[in-house]
N, C-alpha and C positions, 0 to 999 in steps of 0.2 A: 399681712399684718406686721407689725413693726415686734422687736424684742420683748417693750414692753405691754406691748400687747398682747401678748405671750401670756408673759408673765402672770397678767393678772385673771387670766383665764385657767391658770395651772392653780385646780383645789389642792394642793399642798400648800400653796401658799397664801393664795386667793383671800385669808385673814391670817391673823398673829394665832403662830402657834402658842403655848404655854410658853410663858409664865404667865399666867391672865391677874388681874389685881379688881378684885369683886368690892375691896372697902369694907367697915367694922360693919355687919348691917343684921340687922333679926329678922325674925319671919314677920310679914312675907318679902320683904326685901325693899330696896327703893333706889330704881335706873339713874337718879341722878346724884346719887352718891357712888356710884361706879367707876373708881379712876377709868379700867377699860370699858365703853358704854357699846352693849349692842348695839346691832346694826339690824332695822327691823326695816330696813328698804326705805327708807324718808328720804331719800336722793339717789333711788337708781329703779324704785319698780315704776314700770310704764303698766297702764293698764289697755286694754283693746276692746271693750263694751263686753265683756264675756258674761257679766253679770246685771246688765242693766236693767233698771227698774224691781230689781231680787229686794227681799227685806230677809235683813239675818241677826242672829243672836250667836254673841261670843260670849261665854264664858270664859274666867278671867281673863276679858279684854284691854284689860292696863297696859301689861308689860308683859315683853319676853313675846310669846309665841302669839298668845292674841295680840297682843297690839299690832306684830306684823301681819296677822291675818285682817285683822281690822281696818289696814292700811292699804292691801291689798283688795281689796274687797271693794273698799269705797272706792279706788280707782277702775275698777271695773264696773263701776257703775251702780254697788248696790247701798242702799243707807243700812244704816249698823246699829244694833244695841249692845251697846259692854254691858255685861254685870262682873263685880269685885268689890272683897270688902272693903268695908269704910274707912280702913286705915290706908287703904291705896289710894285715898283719894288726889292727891299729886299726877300721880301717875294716871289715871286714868283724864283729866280733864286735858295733860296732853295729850293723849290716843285722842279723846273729844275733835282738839282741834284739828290733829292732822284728819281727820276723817273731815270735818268742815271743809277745809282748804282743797280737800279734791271736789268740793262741790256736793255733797250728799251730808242726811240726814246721819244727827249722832242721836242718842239718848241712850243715857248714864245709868244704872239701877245701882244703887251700891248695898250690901246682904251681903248674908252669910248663907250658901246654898245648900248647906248641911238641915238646914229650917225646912221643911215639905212646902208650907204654905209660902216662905220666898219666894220657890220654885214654880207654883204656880204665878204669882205675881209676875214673874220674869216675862213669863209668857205673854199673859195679860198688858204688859204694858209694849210688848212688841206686836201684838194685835190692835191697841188703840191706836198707839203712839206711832205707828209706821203702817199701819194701816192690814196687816196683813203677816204671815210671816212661811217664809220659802224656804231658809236655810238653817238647821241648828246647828252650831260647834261646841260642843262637850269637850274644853279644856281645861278650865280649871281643874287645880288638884294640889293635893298637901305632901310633901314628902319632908319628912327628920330620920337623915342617917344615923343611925347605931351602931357604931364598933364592935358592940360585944354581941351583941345580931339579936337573939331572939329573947335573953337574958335580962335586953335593957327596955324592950317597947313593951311599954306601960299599957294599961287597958284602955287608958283614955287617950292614950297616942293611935291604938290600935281602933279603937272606936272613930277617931278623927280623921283617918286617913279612908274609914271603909264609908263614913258618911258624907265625906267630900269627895271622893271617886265615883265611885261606884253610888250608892242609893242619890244620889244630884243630880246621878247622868240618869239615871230609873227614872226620876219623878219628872226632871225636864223634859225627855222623849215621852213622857203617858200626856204629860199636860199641853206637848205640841202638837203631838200627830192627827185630833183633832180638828187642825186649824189651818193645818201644811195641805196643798192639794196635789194632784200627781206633777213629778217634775221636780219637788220638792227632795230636798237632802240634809240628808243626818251624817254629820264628821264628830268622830270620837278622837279623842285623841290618846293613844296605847301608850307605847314606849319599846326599849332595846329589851326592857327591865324585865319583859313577859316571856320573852324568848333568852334570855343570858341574864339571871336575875345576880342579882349583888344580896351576902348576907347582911352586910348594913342597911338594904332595903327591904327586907323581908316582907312588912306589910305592904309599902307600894308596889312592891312588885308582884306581890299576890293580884293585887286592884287590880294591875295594867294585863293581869292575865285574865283576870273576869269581863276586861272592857272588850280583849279580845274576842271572844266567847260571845259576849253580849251583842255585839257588832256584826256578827254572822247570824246569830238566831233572830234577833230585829230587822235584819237583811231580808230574809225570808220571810217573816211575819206582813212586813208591808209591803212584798214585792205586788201582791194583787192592787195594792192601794196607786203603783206609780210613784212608791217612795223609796230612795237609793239611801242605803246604809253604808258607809263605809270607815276606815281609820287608817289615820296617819301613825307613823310609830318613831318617835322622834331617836337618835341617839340621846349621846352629851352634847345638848344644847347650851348657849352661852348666853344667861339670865338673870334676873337677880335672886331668883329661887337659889340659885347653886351656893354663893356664898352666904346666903341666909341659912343656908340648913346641911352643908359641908361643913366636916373640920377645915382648916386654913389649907393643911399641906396636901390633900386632895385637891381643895380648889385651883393650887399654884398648878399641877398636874392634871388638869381637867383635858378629857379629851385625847390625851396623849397615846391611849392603848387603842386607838382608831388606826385603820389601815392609813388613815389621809393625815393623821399626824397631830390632828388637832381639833379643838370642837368647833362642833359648826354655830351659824347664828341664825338667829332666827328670821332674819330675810331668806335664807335657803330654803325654808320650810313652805313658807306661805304658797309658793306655787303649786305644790302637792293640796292644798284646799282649798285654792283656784280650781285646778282640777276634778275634783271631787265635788266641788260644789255648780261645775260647769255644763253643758251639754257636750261639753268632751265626753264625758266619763258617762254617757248615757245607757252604754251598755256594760257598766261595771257594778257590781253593789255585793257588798258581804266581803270585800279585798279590805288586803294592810297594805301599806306602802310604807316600808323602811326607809327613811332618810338619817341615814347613821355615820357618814363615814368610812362604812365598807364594812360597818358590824355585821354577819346576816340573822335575818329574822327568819327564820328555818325549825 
């Protein structure tokens, strides 16, 4: 290979370290207001039929982690349903199209998954609408840093973060697994935050430690069924959650106390739920898989 071929193969530099520039933006965020715009794989993931003929459900499959999962996915062959609230709606009808343009089924549910009854509709409409359903991804999720840690999270912040984690991922696995048949797979999505939690995150990082938890005892629950549990456990991913719900001079330094120097994007992600949602991983179920940066999840 050539130097610069090297080069781009060297994770220390493989993307821009910090100073990242997220843009003025509120919860939940919006990619195309992002001076620096992730990189969710739209011109480098190749897919290899790993997934063909699969029907799956991403939760918030807009942007950031779903979208490159959703991107990923449909290159491998399988059709996709995003769910995301309604103010994502931008975001989400471009995930739409690139999921189109690899040739497979999109359909859109836009809710708020915190609602029981959304959660079953989700389902419901990846049963009609695609005929079936093989794969669930529990990613959506709420996080509002807090400087003053436990001081400042309100009840209804605290109420928000534990019924958009935690009880969405409850109600979506009770209302799939009826419908999933063996072969079928459940990806959670963790974090660093359950294993190295941050005081400014206290309740998400509670969430991200119950998802852990939940992810092994649902593992074993449907292992007699032929259904595989598993979770990805992201670092500092680079999204439009982060400068939505960061202070500024965090976001400018995002990433930076990683052994690789910087955060990753969410195209690095997506092959860990390739993975997990593949016949690779067939004799895996109840595992985390840290993609951190070199954080460990220990």
């Amino acid at each position: 290979m050539t130097q610069d071929q090297y080069a781009r193969q060297d994770p220390r530099s493989q993307y821009p370290a910090p100073e990242l520039k997220g843009g003025d933006q509120s919860h939940p965020g919006d990619t195309r207001r992002m001076p620096d715009r992730p990189d969710h794989g739209e011109d480098t993931y190749r897919g290899s039929g790993r997934l063909t003929g699969r029907r799956a459900v991403i939760t918030g499959g807009d942007s950031g982690i779903g979208r490159a999962v959703a991107i990923a996915f449909a290159r491998e062959g399988a059709d996709v349903l995003i769910s995301y609230l309604p103010e994502e709606e931008t975001d989400a009808q471009d995930t739409v199209q690139l999921i189109e343009k690899a040739g497979r089924r999109a359909v859109a549910v836009p809710g708020d998954i915190r609602d029981e009854s959304h959660c079953q509709a989700i389902v419901d409409r990846a049963v009609s609408d695609l005929g079936g359903l093989d794969i669930l991804v529990n990613n959506a999720a709420f996080q509002m840093a807090q400087p003053g840690g436990i001081s400042d999270i309100t009840t209804e912040q605290f109420d928000r973060v534990m019924k958009t984690n935690l009880y969405a991922m409850f109600w979506l696995c009770r209302a799939a697994v009826p419908h999933m048949p063996p072969g079928a797979a459940i990806i959670n999505t963790a974090s660093i935050q359950a294993y190295q939690s941050s005081s400014a995150l206290l309740d998400y990082a509670t969430t991200k430690g119950g998802i852990v938890a939940f992810t092994k005892a649902l593992a074993e629950d449907l292992a007699e069924q032929g259904i595989r549990v598993n979770a990805v456990a992201p670092g500092p991913i680079w999204t439009p959650l982060i400068p939505a719900t960061m202070p500024e001079e965090k976001v400018k330094s995002f990433g930076a106390d990683t052994p690789l120097g910087r955060a990753g994007q969410p195209a690095e992600l997506a092959p860990a739920y390739v993975y997990f949602a593949s016949q690779e991983s067939s004799y895996t179920t109840g595992e985390v898989l840290g993609v951190t940066g070199g954080k460990p999840v220990s």
